[in-house]
C-alpha angles and dihedrals in degrees: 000000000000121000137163133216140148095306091055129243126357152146126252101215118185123237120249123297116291098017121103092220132112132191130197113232106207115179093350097304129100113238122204121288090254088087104068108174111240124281084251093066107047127070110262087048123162125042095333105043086045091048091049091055099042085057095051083048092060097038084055096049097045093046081049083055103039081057088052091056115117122215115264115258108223111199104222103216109221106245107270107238131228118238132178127221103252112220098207123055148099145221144185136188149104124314127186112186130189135185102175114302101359125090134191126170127158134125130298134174119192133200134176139184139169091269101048146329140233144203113187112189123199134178126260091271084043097253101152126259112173148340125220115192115179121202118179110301096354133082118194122189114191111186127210101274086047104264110143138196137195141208145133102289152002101256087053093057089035083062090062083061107024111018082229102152099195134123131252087255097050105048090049079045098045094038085058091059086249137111114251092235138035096256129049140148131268093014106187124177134205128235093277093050102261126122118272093168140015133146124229132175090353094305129106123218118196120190100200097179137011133208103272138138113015085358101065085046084074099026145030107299118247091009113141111282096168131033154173132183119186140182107235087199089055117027091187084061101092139158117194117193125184096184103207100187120008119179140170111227 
């Protein structure tokens, strides 16, 4: 068929049997197949040969696309393990706490047993400021001049120093880079399956670091080396732990 555009006059010749392709013959040579002659000047011409072609347009592209495709990274998540809350053990280190405006840091070092357990809290420069020792049903603090001061449990006499509201269970659970119960919010694990974030009675609690490599030589391995605990409610309410030395007993 004969057709003319704006490179003059030339011959729209069909591809071999069974292809969908066309080429347009100018001068005796075949040009590329960009330059499709106009729907006007092939057979098939008017709304259904343009549509047919249209449709072959798209089908290419999206086999063109289909060939570009990469194949889909799938992030293997490491098994989450199981641990167990130890009973006995004990830790020491730094702490720095902050509700708004005040401020509060200095040494501590925590033990606990089935019989008791005690916080014991030092200055930065470790002076001692208080003890707290918890039998049973009853908490005693006894500061540095030898004033004491009872109540029902540890955490209660440990907000009189660090406005920490949390319960007995969850300070020994958190301290142990671990949630108080089986079942928390915004559970996040590290690379070797133990929990680096979770989020329990509004506050969220990050381990940034456990103990591994030359620290595990000296310590339980994997045990928390770097903590913070934050109030969600509150994001000025902050409790920062470097845990220097942490065993099981």
């Amino acid at each position: 068929m004969r057709c003319q555009n704006e490179w003059g006059n030339f011959s729209v010749v069909p591809a071999k049997a069974g292809t969908q392709r066309l080429f347009v013959e100018d001068r005796g040579s075949v040009v590329s197949k960009s330059r499709w002659a106009p729907a006007d000047c092939h057979p098939g011409a008017g709304r259904g040969g343009a549509t047919k072609w249209l449709g072959i347009g798209i089908f290419t592209v999206l086999l063109a696309g289909c060939a570009a495709l990469q194949p889909m990274q799938v992030t293997v998540n490491p098994p989450m393990v199981e641990t167990t809350l130890a009973k006995q053990f004990s830790l020491s280190g730094r702490f720095s706490a902050k509700n708004g405006a005040e401020q509060v840091s200095g040494q501590f070092r925590y033990s606990q047993n089935d019989a008791e357990r005690t916080l014991n809290l030092f200055s930065p420069l470790g002076t001692p400021l208080a003890d707290i020792v918890a039998n049973g049903n009853v908490a005693t603090l006894t500061q540095a001049n030898g004033a004491t001061q009872s109540a029902a449990s540890l955490s209660h006499l440990l907000r009189t120093v660090i406005d920490l509201p949390v319960t007995d269970v969850m300070l020994s659970a958190w301290l142990q880079g671990q949630p108080s119960v089986a079942f928390v919010q915004g559970t996040e694990h590290d690379a070797t399956g133990l929990p680096s974030r979770f989020v329990e009675s509004g506050w969220e609690v990050i381990i940034s670091a456990r103990m591994n490599g030359a620290a595990a030589a000296q310590n339980t391995p994997n045990a928390p080396k770097r903590m913070r605990w934050s109030l969600q409610a509150l994001p000025d309410t902050e409790v920062r732990w470097v845990i220097d030395e942490w065993r099981t007993r």
